[in-house]
Every structure is written in C-alpha cells, then in structure tokens.
Biopython code that builds the backbone (N, CA, C, O; Angstrom):
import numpy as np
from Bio.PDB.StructureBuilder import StructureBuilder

atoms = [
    (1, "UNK", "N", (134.515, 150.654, 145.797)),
    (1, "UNK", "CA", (133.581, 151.653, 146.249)),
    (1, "UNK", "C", (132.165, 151.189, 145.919)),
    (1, "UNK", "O", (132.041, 150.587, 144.852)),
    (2, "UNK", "N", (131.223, 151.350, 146.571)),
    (2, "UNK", "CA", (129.688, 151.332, 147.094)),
    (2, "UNK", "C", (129.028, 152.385, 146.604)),
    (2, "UNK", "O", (129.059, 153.525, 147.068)),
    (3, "UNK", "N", (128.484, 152.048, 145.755)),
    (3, "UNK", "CA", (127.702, 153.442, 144.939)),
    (3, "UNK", "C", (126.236, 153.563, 145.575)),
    (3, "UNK", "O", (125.890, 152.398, 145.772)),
    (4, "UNK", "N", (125.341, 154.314, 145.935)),
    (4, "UNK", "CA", (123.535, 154.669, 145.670)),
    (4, "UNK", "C", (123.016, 154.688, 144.723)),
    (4, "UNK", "O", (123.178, 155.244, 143.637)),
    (5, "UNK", "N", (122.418, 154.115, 145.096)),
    (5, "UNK", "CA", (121.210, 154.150, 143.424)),
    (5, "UNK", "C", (121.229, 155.470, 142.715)),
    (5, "UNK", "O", (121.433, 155.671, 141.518)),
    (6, "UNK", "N", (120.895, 156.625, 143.989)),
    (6, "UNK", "CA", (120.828, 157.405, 143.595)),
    (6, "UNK", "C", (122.031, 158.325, 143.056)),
    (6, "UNK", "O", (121.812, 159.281, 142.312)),
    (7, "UNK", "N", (123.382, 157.946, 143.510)),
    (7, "UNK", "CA", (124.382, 158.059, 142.723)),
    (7, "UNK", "C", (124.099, 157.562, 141.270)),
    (7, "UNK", "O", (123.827, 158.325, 140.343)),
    (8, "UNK", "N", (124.176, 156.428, 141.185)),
    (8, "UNK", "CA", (124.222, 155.185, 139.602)),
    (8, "UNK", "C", (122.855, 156.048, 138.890)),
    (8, "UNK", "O", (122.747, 155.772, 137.696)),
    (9, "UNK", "N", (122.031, 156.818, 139.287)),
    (9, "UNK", "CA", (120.876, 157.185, 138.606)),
    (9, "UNK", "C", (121.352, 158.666, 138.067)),
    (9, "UNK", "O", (120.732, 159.230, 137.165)),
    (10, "UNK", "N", (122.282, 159.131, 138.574)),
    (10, "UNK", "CA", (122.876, 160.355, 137.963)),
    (10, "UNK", "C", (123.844, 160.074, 136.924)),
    (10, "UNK", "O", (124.087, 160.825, 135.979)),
    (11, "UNK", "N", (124.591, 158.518, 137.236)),
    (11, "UNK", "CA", (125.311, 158.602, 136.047)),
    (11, "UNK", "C", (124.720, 158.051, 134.612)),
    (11, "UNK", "O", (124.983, 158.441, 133.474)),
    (12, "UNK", "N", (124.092, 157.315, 134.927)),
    (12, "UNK", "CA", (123.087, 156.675, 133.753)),
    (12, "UNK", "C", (121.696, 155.931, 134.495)),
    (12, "UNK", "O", (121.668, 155.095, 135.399)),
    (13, "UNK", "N", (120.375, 156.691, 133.612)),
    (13, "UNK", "CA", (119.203, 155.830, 134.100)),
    (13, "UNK", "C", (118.359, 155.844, 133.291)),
    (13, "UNK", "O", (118.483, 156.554, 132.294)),
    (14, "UNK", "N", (117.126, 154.968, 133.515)),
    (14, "UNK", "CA", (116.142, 154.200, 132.258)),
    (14, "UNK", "C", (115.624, 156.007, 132.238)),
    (14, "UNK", "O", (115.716, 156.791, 133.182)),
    (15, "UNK", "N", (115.256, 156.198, 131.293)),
    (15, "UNK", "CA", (114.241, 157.860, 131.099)),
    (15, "UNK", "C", (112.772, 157.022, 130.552)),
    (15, "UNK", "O", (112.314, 155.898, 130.753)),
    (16, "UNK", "N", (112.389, 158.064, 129.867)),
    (16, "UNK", "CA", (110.422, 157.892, 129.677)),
    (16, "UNK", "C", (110.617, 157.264, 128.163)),
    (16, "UNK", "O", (111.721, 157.516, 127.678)),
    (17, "UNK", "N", (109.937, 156.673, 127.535)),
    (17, "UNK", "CA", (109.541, 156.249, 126.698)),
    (17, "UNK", "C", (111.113, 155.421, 125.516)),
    (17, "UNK", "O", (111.622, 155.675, 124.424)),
    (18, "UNK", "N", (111.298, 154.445, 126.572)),
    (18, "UNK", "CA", (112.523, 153.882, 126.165)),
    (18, "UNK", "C", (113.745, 154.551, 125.678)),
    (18, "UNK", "O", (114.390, 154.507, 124.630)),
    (19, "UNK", "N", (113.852, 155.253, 126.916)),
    (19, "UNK", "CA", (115.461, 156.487, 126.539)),
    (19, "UNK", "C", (116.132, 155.737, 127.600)),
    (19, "UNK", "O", (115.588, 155.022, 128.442)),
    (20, "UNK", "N", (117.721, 156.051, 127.422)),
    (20, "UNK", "CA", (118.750, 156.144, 127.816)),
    (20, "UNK", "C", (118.986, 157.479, 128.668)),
    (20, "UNK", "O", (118.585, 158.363, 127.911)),
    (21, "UNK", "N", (119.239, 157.824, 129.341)),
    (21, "UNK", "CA", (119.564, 158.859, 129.946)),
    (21, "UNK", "C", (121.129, 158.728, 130.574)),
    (21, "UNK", "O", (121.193, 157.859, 131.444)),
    (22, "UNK", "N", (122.465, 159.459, 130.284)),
    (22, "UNK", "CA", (123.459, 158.963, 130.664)),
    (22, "UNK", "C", (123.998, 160.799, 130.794)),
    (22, "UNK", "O", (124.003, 161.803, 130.082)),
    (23, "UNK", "N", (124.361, 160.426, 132.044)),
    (23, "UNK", "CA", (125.392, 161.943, 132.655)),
    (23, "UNK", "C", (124.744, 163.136, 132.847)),
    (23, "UNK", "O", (125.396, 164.140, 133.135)),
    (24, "UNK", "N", (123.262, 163.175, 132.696)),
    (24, "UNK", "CA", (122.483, 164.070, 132.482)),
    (24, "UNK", "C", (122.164, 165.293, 134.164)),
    (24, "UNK", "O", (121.567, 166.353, 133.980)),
    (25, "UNK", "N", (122.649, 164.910, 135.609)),
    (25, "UNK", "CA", (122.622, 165.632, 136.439)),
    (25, "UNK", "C", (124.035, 165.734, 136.798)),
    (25, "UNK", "O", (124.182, 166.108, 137.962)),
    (26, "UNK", "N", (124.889, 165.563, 136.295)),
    (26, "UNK", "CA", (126.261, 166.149, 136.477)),
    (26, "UNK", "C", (126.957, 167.503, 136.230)),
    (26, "UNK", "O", (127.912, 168.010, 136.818)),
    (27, "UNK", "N", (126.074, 168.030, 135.000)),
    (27, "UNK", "CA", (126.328, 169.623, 135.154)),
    (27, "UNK", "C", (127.802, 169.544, 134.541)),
    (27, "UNK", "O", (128.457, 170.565, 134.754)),
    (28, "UNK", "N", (128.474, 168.518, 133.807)),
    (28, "UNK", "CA", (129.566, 168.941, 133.531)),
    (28, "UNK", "C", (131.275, 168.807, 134.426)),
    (28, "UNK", "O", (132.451, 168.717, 134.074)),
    (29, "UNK", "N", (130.300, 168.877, 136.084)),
    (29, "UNK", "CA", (131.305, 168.346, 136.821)),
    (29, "UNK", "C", (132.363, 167.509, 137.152)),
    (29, "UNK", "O", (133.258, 167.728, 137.968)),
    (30, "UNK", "N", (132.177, 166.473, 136.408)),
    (30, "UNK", "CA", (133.290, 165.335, 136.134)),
    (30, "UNK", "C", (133.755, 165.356, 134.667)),
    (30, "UNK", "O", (133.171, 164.812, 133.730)),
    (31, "UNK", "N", (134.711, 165.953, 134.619)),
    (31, "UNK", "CA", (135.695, 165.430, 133.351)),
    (31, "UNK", "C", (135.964, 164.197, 133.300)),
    (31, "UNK", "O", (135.924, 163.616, 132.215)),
    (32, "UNK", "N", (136.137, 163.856, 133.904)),
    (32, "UNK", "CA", (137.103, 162.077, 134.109)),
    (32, "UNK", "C", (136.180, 161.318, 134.935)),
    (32, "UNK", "O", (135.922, 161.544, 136.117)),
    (33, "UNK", "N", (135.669, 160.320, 134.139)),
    (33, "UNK", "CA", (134.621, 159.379, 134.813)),
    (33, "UNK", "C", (134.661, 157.946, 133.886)),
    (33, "UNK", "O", (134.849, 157.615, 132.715)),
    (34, "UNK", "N", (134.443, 157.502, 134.825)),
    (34, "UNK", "CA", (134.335, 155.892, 134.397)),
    (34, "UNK", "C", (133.557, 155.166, 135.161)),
    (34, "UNK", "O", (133.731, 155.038, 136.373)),
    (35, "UNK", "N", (132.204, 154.388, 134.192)),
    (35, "UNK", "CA", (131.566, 153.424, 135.000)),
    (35, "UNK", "C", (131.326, 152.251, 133.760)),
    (35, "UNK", "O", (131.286, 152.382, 132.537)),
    (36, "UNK", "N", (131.183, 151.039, 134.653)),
    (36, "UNK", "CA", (130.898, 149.797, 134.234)),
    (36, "UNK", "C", (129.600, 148.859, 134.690)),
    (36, "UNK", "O", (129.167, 148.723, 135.834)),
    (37, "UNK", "N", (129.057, 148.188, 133.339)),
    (37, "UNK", "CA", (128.286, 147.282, 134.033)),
    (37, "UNK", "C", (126.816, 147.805, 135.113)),
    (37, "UNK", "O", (126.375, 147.219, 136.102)),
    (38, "UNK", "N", (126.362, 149.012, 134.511)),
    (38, "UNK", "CA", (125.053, 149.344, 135.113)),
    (38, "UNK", "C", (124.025, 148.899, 134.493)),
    (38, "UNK", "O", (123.778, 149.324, 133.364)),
    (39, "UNK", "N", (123.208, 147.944, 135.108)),
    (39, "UNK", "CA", (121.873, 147.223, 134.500)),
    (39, "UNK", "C", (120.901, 148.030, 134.777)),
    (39, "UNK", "O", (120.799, 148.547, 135.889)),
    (40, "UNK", "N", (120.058, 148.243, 133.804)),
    (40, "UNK", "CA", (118.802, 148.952, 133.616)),
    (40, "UNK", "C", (117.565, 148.011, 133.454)),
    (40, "UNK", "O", (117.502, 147.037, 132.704)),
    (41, "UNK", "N", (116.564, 148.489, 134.316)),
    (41, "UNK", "CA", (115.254, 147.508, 134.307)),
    (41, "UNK", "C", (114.948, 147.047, 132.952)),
    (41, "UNK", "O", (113.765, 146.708, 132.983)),
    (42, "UNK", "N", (115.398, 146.874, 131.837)),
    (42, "UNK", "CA", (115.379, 146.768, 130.644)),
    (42, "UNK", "C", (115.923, 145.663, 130.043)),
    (42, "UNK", "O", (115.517, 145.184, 128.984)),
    (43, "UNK", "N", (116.932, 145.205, 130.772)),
    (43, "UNK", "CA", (117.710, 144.451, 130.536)),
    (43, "UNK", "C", (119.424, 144.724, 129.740)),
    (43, "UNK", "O", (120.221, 143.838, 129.433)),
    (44, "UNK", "N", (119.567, 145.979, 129.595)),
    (44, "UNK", "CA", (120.425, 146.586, 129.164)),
    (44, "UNK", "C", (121.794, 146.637, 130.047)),
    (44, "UNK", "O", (121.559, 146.404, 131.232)),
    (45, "UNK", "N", (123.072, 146.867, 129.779)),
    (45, "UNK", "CA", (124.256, 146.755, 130.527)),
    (45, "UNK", "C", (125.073, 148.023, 129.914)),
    (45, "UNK", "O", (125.536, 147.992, 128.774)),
    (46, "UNK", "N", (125.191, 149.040, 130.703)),
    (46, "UNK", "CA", (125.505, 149.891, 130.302)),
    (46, "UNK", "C", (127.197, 150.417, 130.864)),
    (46, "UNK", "O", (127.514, 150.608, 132.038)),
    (47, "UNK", "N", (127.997, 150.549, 129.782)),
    (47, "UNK", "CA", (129.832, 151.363, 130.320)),
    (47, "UNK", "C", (129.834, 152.152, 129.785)),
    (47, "UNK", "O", (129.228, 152.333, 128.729)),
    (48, "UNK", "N", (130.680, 153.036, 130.481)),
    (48, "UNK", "CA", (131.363, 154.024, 129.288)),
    (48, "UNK", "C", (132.472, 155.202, 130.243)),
    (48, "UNK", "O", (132.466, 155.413, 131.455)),
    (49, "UNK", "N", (133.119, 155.649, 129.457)),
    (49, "UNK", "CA", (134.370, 156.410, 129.759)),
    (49, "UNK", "C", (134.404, 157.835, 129.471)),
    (49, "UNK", "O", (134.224, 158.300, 128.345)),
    (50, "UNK", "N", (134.595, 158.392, 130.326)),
    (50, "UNK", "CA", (134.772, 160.013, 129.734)),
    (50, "UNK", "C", (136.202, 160.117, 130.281)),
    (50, "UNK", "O", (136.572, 159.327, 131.150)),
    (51, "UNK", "N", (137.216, 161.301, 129.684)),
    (51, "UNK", "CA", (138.052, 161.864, 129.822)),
    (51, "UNK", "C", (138.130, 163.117, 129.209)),
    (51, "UNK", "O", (137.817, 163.273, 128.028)),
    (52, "UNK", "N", (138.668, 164.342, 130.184)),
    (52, "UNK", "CA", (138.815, 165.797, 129.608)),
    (52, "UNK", "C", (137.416, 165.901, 129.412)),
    (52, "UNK", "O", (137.398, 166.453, 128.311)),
    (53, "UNK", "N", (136.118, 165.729, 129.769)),
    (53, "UNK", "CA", (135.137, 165.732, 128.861)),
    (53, "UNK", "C", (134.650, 165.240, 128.123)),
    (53, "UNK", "O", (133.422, 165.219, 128.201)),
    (54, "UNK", "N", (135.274, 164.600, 127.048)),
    (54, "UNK", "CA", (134.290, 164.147, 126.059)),
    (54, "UNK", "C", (134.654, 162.579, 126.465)),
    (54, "UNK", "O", (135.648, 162.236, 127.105)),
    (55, "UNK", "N", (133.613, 161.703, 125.942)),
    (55, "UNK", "CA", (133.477, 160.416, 125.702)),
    (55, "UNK", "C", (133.948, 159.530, 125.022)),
    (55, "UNK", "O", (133.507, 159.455, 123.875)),
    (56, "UNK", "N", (134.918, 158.618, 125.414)),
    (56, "UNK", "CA", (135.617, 158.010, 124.712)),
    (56, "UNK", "C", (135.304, 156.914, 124.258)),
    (56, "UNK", "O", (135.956, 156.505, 123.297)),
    (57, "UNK", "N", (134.000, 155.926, 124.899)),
    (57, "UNK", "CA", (133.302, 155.412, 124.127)),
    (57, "UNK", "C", (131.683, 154.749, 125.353)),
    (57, "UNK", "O", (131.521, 154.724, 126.573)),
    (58, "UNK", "N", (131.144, 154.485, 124.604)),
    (58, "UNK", "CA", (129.837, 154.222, 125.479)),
    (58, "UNK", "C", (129.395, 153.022, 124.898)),
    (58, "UNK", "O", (128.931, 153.013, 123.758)),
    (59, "UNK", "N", (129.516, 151.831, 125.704)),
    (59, "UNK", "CA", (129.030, 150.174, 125.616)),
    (59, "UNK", "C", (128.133, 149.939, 125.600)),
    (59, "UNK", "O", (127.840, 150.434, 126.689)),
    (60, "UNK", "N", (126.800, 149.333, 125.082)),
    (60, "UNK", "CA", (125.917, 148.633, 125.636)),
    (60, "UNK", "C", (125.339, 147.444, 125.421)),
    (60, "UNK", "O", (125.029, 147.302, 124.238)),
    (61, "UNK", "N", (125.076, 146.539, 126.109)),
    (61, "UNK", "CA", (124.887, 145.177, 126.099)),
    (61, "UNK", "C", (123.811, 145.016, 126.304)),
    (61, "UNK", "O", (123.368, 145.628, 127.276)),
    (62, "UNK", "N", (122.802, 144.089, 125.476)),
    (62, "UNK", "CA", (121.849, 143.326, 125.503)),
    (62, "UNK", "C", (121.906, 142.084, 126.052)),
    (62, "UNK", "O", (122.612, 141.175, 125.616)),
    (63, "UNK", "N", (121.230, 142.018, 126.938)),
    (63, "UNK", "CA", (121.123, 140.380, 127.790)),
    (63, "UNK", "C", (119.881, 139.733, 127.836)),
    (63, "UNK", "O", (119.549, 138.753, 128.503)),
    (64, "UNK", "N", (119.194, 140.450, 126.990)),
    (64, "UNK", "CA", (117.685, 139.677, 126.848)),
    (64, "UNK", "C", (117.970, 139.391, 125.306)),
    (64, "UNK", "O", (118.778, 140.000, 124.604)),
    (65, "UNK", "N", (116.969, 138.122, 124.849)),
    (65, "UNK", "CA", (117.270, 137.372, 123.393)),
    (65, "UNK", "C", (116.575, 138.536, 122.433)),
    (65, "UNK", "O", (116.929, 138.956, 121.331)),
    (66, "UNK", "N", (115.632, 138.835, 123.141)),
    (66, "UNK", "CA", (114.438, 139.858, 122.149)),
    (66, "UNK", "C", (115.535, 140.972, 121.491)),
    (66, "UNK", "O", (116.600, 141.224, 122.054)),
    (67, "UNK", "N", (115.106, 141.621, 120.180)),
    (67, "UNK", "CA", (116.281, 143.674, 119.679)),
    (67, "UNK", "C", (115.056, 144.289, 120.784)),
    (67, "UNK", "O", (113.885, 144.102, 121.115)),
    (68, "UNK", "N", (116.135, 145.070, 121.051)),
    (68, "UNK", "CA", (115.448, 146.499, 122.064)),
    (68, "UNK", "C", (115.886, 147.675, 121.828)),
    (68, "UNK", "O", (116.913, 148.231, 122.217)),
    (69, "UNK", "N", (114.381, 148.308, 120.635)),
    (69, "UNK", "CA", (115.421, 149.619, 120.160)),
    (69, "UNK", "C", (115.032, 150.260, 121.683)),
    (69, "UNK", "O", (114.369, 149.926, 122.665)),
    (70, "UNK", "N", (115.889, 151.417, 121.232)),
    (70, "UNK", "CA", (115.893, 152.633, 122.540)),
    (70, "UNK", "C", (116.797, 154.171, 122.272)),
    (70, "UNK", "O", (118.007, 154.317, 122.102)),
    (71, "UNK", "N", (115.971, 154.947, 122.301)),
    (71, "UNK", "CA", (117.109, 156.551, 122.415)),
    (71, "UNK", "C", (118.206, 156.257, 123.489)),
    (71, "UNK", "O", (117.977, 155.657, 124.540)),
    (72, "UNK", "N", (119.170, 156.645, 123.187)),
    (72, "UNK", "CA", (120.247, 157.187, 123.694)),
    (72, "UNK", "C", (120.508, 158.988, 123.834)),
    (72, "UNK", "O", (120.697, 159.772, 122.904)),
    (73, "UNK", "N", (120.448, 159.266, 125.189)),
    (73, "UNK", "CA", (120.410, 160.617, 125.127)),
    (73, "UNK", "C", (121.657, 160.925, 126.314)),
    (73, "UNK", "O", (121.510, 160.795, 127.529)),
    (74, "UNK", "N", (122.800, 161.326, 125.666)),
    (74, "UNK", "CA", (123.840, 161.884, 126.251)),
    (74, "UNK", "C", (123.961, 163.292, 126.717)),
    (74, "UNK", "O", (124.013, 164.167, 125.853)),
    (75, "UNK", "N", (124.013, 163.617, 127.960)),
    (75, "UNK", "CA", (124.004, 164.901, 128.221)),
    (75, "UNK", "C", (125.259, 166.079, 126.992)),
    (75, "UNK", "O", (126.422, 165.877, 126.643)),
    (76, "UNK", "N", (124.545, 166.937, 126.758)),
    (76, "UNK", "CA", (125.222, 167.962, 125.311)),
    (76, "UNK", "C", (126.679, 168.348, 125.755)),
    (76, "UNK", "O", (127.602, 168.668, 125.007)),
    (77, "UNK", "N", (126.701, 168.235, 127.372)),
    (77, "UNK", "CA", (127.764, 168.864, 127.718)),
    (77, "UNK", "C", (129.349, 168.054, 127.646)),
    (77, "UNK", "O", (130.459, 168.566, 127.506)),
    (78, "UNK", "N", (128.927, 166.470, 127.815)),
    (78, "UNK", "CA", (129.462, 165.981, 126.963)),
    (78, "UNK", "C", (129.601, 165.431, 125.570)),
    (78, "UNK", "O", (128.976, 164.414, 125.272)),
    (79, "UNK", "N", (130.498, 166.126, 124.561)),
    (79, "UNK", "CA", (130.074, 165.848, 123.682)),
    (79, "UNK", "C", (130.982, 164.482, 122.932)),
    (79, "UNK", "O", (131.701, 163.619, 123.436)),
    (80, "UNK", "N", (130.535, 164.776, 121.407)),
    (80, "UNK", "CA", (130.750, 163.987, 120.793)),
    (80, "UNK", "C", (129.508, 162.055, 120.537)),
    (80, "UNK", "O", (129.723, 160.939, 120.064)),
    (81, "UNK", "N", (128.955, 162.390, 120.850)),
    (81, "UNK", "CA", (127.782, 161.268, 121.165)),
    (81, "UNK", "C", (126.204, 162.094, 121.086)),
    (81, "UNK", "O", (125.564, 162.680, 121.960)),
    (82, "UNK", "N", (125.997, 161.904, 120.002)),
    (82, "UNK", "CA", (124.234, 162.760, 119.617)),
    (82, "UNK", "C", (123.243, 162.122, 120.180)),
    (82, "UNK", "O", (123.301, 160.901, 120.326)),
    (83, "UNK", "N", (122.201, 162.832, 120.576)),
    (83, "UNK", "CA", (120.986, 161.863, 121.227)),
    (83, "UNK", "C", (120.667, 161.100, 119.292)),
    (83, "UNK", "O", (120.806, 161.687, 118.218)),
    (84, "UNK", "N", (120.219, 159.628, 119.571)),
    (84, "UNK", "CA", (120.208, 158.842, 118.493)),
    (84, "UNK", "C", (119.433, 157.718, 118.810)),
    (84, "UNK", "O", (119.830, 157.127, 119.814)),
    (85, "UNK", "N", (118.586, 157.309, 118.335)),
    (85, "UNK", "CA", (117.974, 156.132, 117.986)),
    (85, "UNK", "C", (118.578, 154.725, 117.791)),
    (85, "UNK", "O", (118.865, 154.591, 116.601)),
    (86, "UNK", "N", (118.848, 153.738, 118.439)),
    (86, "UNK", "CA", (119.413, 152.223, 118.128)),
    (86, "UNK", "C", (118.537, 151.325, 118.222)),
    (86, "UNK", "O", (117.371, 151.479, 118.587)),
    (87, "UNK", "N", (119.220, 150.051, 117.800)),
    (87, "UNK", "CA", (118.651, 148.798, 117.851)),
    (87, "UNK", "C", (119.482, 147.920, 117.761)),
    (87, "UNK", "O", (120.160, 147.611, 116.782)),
    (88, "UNK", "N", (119.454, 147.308, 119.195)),
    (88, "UNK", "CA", (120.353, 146.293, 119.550)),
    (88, "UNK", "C", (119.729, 144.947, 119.446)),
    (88, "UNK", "O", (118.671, 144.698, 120.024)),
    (89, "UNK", "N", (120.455, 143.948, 118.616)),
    (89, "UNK", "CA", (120.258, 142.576, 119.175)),
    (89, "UNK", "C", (120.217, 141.747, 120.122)),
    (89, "UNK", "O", (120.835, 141.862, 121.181)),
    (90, "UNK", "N", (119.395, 140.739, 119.776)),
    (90, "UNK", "CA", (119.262, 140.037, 121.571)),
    (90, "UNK", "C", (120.824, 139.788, 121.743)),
    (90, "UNK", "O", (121.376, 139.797, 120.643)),
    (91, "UNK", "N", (121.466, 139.626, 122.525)),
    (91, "UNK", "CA", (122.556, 139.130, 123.348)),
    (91, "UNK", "C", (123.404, 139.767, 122.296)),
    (91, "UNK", "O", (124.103, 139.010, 121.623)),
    (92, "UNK", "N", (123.442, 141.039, 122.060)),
    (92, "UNK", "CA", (124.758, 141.356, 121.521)),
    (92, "UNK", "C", (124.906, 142.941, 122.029)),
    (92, "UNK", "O", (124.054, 143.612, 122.610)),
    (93, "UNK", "N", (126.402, 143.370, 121.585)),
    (93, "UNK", "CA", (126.881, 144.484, 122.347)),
    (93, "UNK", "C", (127.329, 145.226, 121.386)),
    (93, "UNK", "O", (128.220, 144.823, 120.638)),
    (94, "UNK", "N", (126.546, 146.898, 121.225)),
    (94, "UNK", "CA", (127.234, 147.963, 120.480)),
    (94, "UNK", "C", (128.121, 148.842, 121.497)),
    (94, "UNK", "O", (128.215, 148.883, 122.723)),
    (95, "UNK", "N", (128.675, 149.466, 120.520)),
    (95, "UNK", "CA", (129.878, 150.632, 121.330)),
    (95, "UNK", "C", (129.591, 151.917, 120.325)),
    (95, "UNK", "O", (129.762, 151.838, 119.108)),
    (96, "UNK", "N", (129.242, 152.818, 120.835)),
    (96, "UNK", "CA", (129.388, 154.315, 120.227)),
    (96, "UNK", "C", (130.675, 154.862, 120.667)),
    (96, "UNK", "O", (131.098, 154.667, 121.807)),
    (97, "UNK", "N", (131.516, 155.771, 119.489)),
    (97, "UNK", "CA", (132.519, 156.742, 120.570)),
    (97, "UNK", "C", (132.053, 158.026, 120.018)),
    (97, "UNK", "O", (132.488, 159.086, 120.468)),
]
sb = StructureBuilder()
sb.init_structure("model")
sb.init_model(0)
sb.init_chain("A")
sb.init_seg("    ")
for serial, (resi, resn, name, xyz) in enumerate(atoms, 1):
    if name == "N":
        sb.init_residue(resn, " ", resi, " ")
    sb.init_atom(name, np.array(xyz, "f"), 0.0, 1.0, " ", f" {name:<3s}", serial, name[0])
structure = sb.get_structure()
C-alpha cells in the first residue's frame, strides 16, 4: 500500500521546536496500527506498533553522525509512552515501550 504524505503526517510528523509528533490526528481511531521506517526532515527513522490501543513499542533511528535531542510527544490517547525529552546518538537506535 501507497500512503500520502498527508496520511504519513497523521501518523507521525516533525512538530515545532524539535518535537516528535506521533498519532496525534487519529482521535483514537485505530487500535491496531503499525508503521515502519518514516523519515523525518531531521534525519530521524521512525516505527512503532500499537495494539488494543496502547503501544507496544516506538523505534527510532538516527542516521545522521551528529546526537539529536528531540521531544517525543505521543498522542495521551494512546497510552503508556509520556511526552519526554531524548537524546539519541549519531547512527544509533532507541526503542521506548
């Protein structure tokens, strides 16, 4: 399947002042979702899994050498994942669940 931007921008997109924005116009509507591998003008690589709702874990990959902190802000409605502050290494990959 062939996604829109403007699809891929509802499921996760760059926000204002180096945020994460992930699931935030879904309203809750998808219990069961899965996406992989969304690059953000940032250089960031973003997965993650929901089931029943909550989040079973959320990937993200650094592909630039430079750390790039950044908020992570998960919509409330799914929970289990707090809006939070990181700092990722160049070329390396955290996982929140």
């Amino acid at each position: 399947m062939v996604l829109r931007r403007n699809t891929i921008d509802t499921i996760c997109r760059d926000g204002k002042n180096n945020k994460i924005e992930i699931l935030y116009d879904l309203n809750g509507q998808w219990k069961d979702v899965e996406f992989k591998n969304i690059k953000l003008a940032n250089g960031l690589i973003v997965s993650a899994k929901v089931c029943e709702g909550q989040i079973n874990y959320l990937q993200i990959r650094n592909t630039s050498q430079e750390n790039i902190t950044t908020v992570i802000d998960v919509n409330p409605i799914y929970k289990n994942i707090k809006k939070q502050t990181v700092c990722i290494a160049g070329l390396s990959t955290i996982t929140l669940k």
